[in-house]
C-alpha positions as semicolon CSV with decimal commas, in nm:
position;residue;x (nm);y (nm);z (nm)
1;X;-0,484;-1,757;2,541
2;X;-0,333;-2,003;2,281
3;X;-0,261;-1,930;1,929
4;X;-0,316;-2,334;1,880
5;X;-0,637;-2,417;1,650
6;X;-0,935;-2,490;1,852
7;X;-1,220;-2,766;1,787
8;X;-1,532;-2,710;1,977
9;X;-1,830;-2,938;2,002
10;X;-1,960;-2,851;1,640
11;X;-1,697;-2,930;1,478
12;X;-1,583;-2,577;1,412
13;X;-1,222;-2,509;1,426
14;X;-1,054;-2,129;1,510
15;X;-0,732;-2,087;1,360
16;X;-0,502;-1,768;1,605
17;X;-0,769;-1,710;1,835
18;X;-0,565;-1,578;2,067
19;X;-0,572;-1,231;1,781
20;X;-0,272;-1,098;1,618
21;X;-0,102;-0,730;1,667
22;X;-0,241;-0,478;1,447
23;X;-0,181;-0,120;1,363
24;X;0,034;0,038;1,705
25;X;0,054;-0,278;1,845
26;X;-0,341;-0,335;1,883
27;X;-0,476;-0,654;2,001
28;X;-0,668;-0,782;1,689
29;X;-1,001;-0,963;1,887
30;X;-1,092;-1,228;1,593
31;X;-0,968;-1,568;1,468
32;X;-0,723;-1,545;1,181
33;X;-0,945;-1,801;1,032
34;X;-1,237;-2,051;1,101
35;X;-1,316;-2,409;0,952
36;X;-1,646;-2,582;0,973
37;X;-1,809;-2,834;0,717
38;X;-1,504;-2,828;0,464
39;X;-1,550;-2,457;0,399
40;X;-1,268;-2,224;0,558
41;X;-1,326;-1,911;0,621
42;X;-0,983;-1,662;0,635
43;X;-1,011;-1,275;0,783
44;X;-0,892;-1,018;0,582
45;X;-0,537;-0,947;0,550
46;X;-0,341;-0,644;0,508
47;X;0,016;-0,612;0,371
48;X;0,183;-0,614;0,817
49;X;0,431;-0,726;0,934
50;X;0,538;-0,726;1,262
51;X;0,220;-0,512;1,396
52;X;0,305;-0,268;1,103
53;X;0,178;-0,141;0,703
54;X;0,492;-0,264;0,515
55;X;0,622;-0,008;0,284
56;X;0,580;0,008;-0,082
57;X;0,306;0,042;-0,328
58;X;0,027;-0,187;-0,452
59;X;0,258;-0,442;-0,614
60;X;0,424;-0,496;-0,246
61;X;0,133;-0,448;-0,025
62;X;-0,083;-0,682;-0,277
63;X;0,199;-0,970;-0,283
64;X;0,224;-0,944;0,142
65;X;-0,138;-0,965;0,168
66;X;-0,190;-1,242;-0,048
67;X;0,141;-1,462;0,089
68;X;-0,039;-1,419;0,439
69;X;-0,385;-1,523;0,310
70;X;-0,192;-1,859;0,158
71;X;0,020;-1,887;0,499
72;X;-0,308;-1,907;0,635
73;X;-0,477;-2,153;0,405
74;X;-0,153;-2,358;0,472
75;X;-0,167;-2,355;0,822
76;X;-0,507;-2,531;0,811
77;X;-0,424;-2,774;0,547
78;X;-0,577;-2,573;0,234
79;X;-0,462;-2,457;-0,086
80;X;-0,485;-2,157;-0,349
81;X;-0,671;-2,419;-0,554
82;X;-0,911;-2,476;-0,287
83;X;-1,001;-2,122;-0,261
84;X;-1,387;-2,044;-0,409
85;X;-1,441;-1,680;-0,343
86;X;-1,184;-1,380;-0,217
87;X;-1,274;-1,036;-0,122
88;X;-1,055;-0,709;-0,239
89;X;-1,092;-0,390;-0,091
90;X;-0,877;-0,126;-0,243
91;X;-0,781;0,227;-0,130
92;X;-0,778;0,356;-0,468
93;X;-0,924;0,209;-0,758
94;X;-0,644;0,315;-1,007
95;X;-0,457;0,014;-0,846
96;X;-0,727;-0,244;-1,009
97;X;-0,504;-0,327;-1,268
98;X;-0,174;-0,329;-1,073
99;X;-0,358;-0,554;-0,809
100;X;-0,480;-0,781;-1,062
101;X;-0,158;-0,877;-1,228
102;X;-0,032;-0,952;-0,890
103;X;-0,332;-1,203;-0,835
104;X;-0,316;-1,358;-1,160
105;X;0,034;-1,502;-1,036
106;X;-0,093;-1,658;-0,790
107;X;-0,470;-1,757;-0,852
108;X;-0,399;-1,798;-1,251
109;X;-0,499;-2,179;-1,260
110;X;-0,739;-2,176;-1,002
111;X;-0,922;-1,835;-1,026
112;X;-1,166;-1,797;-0,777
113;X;-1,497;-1,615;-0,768
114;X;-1,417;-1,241;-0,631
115;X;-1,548;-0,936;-0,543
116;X;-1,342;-0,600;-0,520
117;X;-1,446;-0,249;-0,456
118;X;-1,230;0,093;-0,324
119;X;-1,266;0,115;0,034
120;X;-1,062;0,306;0,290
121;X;-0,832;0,096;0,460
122;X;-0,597;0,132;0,802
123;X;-0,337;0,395;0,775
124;X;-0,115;0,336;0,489
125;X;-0,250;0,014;0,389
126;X;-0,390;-0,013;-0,001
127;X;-0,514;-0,353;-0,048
128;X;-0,661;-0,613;0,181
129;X;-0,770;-0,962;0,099
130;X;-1,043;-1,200;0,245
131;X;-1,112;-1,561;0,098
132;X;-1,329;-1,878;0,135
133;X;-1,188;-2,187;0,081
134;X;-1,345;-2,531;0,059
135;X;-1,211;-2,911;0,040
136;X;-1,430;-3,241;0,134
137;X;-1,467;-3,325;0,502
């Protein structure tokens, strides 16, 4: 299947449909993202690389999970300043303000609405990020 964005008959595009490689190599079964009426929608990201957690603590795993939300946004012609709402999940919520400072530097003009709670995450992970974006058709 083909990682290239797909349109279908409502208008609603798919952005790596084909999945990505999670955790062991997995086969990730969901789009990395999904347009429809100016609103993008982006799956959450952990801090991986290559099918793997990268090392390091929050400050790491919070800037790789955020670069691959904007790599994302990028990819389908969006912005950090078009982003309205992310989701946070951390795996401990001692990292709050570690993880915050971290988003400030790259949400700090455009601060979207959020939402972030402690969750357990895939091995080794701390952080993962979700957003929804939105520009005029």
């Amino acid at each position: 299947m083909s990682n290239a964005p797909k349109t279908d008959a409502n208008g609603i595009t798919r952005y790596g449909v084909a999945g990505g490689t999670g955790q062991g190599g997995s086969h990730m079964p969901f789009a990395r993202a999904v347009a429809a009426g100016g609103f993008l929608f982006v799956s959450g990201q952990v801090p991986m690389e290559n099918g793997e957690v990268i090392e390091g603590g929050i400050v790491a795993q919070s800037h790789k999970a955020i670069q691959q939300v904007l790599a994302i946004l990028e990819e389908a012609g969006y912005g950090p300043e078009h982003v309205v709402r992310c989701g946070v999940w951390l795996d401990d919520a001692r990292d709050f303000a570690s993880f915050n400072k971290v988003f400030k530097t790259y949400f700090g003009d455009n601060p979207p609405a959020r939402a972030c709670v402690e969750s357990r995450l895939v091995v080794d992970a701390k952080v993962e990020v979700d957003c929804v974006a939105y520009k005029q058709p």
